[in-house]
C-alpha positions in Angstrom: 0.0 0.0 0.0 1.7 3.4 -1.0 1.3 6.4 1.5 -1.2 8.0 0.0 -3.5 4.5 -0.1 -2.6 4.7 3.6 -3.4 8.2 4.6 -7.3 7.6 2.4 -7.5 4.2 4.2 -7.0 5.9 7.9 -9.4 8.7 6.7 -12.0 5.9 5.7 -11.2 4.1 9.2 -11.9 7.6 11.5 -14.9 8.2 9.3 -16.0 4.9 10.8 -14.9 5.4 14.0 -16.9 8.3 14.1 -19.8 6.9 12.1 -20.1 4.0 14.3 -19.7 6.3 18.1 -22.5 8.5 16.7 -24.5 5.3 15.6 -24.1 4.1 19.3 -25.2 6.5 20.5 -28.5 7.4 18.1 -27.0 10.4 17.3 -26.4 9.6 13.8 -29.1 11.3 12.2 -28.9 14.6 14.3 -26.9 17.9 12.7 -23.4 18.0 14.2 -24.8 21.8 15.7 -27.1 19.6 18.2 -23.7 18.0 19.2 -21.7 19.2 22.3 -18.4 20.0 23.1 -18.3 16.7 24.9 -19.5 14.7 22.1 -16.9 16.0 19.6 -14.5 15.3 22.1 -15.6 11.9 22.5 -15.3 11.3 18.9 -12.2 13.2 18.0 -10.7 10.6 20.6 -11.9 7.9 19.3 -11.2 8.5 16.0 -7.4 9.5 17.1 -7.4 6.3 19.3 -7.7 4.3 15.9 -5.1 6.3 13.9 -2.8 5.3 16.6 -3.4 1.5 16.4 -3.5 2.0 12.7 -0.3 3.8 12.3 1.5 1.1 15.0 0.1 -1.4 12.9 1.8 0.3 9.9 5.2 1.3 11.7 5.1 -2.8 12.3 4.5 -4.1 9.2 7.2 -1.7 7.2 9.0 0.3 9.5 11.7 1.2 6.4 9.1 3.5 5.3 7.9 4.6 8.4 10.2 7.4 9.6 7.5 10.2 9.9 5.0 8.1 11.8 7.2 6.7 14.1 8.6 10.4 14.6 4.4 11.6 15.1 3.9 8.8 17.1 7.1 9.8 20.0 7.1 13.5 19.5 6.1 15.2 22.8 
C-alpha cells in the first residue's frame, strides 16, 4: 500500500470510527450543531485512538518507510 493508499485508508477508518460512536449513541441522524463540546471530544478521541493503532500497525508491518509516523507517534 503506498502512503497515500494509507493516509485515504485511515481517513475511511476515522470516518468509521466516528460513524459508528455517533450510531451508538442514536446520534447519527442529528446535525453535528445539536452535538456538544463533549460529544466532539468523544469522537475526535476515538477517531485518534484508531489512527494510533493503525499507524502502529503500519510502523510494524514496514517500518523502512515509516520514519514520519514513528517520529508523530514519539514527538512530545
Amino acid at each position: 500500500m503506498t502512503d497515500d493508499e494509507w493516509q485515504a485508508h485511515v481517513t475511511r477508518e476515522a470516518a468509521r470510527e466516528i460513524g459508528a460512536w455517533l450510531e451508538a449513541r442514536g446520534r447519527l441522524d442529528r446535525p453535528i450543531s445539536t452535538l456538544s463540546l463533549r460529544d466532539l471530544e468523544a469522537m475526535a478521541d476515538n477517531a485518534i485512538s484508531h489512527f494510533i493503532v493503525l499507524a502502529s500497525r503500519r510502523i510494524r508491518e514496514k517500518p523502512e518507510s515509516s520514519g514520519a509516523l514513528t517520529s508523530l507517534l514519539l514527538a512530545g
